[in-house]
LOKOLDREN-930684 format. One record per residue (C-alpha): x, y, z. Coordinates in Angstrom, 2 decimals. Example, Ala and Ser with C-alpha at 12.3 -4.5 7.8 and 13.67 -1.06 7.14 Angstrom:
BEGIN
ATOM       u       v       w
ATOM   12.30   -4.50    7.80
ATOM   13.67   -1.06    7.14
end
This chain:
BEGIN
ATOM       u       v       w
ATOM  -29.46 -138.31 -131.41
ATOM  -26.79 -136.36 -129.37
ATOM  -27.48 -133.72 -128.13
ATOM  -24.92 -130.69 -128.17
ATOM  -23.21 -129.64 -125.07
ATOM  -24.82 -126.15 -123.43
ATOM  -21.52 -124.59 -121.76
ATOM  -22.52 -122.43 -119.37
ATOM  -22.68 -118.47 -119.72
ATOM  -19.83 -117.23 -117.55
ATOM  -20.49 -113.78 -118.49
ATOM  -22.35 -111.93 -115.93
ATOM  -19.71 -114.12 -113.63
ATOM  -16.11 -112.25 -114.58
ATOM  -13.95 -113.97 -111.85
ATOM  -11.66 -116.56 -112.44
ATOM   -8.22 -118.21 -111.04
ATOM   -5.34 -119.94 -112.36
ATOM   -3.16 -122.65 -111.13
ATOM   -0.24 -124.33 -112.92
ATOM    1.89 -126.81 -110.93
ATOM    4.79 -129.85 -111.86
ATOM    2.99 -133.41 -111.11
ATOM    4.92 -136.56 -110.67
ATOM    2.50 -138.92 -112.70
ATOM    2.06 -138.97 -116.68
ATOM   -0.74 -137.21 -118.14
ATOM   -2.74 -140.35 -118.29
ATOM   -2.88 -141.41 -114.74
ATOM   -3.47 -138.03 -113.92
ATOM   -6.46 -137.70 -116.76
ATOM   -7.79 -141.07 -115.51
ATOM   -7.32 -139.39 -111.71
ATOM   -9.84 -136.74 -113.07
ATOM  -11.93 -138.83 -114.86
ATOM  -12.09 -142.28 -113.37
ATOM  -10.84 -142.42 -110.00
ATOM  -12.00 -139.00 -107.78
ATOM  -12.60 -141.21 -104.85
ATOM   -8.98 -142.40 -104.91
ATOM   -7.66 -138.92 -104.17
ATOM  -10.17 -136.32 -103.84
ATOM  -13.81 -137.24 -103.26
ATOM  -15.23 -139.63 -100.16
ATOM  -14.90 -143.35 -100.77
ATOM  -18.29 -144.73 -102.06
ATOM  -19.80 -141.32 -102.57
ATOM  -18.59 -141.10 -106.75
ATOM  -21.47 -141.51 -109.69
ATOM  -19.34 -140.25 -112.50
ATOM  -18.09 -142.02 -115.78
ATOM  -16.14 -140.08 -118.38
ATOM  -18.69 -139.03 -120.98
ATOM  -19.51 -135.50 -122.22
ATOM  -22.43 -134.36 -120.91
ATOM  -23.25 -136.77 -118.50
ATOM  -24.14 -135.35 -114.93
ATOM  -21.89 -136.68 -112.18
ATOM  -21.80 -136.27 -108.48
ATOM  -19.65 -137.12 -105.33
ATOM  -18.87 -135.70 -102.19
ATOM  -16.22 -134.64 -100.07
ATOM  -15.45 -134.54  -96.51
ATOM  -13.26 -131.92  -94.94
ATOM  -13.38 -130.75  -91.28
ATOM  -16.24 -133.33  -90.35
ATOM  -18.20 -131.55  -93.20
ATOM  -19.77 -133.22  -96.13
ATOM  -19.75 -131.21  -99.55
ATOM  -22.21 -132.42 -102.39
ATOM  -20.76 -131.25 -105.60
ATOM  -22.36 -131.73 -109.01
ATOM  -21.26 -131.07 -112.76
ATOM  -20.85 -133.05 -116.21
ATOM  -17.79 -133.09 -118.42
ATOM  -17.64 -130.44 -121.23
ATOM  -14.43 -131.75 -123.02
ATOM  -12.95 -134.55 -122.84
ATOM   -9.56 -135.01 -124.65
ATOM   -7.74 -138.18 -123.32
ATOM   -4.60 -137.71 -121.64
ATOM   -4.44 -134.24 -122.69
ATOM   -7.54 -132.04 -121.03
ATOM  -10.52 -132.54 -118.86
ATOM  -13.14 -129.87 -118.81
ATOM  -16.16 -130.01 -116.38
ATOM  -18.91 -127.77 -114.88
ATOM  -18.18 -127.42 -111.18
ATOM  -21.39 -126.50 -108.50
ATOM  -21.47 -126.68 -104.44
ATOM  -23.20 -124.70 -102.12
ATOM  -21.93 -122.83  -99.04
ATOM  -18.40 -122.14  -98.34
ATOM  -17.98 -123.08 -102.39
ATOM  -19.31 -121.91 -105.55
ATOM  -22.72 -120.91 -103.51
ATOM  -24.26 -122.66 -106.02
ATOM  -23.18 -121.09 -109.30
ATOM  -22.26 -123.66 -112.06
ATOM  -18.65 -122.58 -113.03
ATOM  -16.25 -124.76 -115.56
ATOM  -12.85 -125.99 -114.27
ATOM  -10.30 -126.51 -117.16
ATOM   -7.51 -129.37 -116.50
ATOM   -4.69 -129.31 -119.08
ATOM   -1.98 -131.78 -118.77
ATOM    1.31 -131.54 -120.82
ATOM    4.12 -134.01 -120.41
ATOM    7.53 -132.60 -118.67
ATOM   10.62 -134.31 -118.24
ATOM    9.27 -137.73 -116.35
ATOM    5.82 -135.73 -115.53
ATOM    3.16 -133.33 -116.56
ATOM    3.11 -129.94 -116.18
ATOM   -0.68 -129.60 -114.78
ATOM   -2.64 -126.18 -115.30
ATOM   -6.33 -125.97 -113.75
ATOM   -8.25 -122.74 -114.48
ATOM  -11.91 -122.23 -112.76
ATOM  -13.97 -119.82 -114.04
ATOM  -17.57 -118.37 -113.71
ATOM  -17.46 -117.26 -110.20
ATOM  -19.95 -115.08 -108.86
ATOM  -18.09 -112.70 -106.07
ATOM  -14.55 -112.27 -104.85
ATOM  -14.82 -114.44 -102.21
ATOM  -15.69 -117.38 -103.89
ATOM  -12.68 -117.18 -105.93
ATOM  -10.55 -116.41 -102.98
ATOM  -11.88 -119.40 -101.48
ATOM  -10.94 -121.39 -104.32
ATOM   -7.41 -119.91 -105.04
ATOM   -6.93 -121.12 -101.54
ATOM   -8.32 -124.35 -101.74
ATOM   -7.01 -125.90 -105.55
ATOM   -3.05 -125.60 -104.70
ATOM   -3.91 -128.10 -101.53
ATOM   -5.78 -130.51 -103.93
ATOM   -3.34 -130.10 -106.55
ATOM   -0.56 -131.22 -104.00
ATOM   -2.95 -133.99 -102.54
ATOM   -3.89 -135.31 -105.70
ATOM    0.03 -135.15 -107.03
ATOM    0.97 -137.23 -103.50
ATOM   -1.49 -140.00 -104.49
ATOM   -0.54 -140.32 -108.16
ATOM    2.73 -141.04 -107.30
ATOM    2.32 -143.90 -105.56
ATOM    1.90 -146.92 -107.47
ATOM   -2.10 -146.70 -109.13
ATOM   -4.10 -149.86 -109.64
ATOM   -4.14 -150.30 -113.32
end
């Protein structure tokens, strides 16, 4: 039997951010980017347990500064090539261990996608400043990768 999905209650945790920004790649290398291949633009090579199911915890780290950053989650909604949705938990310097839920829409523009991320469920200010900092450099990071040629 499957179980239903629990989202999380987001609302004792009002702040959230928006991003929207013109990728290179198609929607599907960029869902598959999301889904399938973290450690080829985001996450620390080797560090990825994650497959593409709803429900299904993942984790992976990153490594910025000669820091290591466990983050955990499991996928909400999953709607190929169109939308990724996935709860979204780190410690310090990040979500301080809250579980929020990052959106990922993709829509196809011209020879791209149109990406829009939103993250909700933060606790404080500060974690969402953090964040509104942070997403526009891994947006650009991830849309530098996916435009290279991606191992199929």
């Amino acid at each position: 039997m499957v179980e239903p999905v629990r989202v999380p209650d987001l609302s004792s945790r009002p702040y959230g951010l928006e991003v929207e920004r013109a990728m290179a790649a198609s929607p599907p290398v960029l869902y598959r980017a999301w889904t399938e291949r973290f450690d080829q633009w985001f996450a620390a090579p080797g560090s990825v347990l994650m497959r593409p199911i709803v429900n299904e915890p993942f984790f992976f780290e990153t490594e910025y500064e000669g820091m290591r950053s466990p983050h955990y989650g499991r996928f909400l909604r999953l709607v190929p090539d169109h939308l990724a949705e996935l709860t979204w938990v780190t410690g310090a310097g990040g979500t301080e261990g809250t579980e929020t839920v990052v959106t990922i829409e993709f829509t196809p523009k011209d020879s791209g996608t149109r990406l829009r991320l939103a993250h909700a469920g933060f606790a404080d200010e500060a974690a969402r400043d953090r964040h509104a900092q942070a997403w526009p450099m891994v947006l650009e990071q991830l849309d530098q990768r996916t435009a290279e040629p991606v191992e199929r």
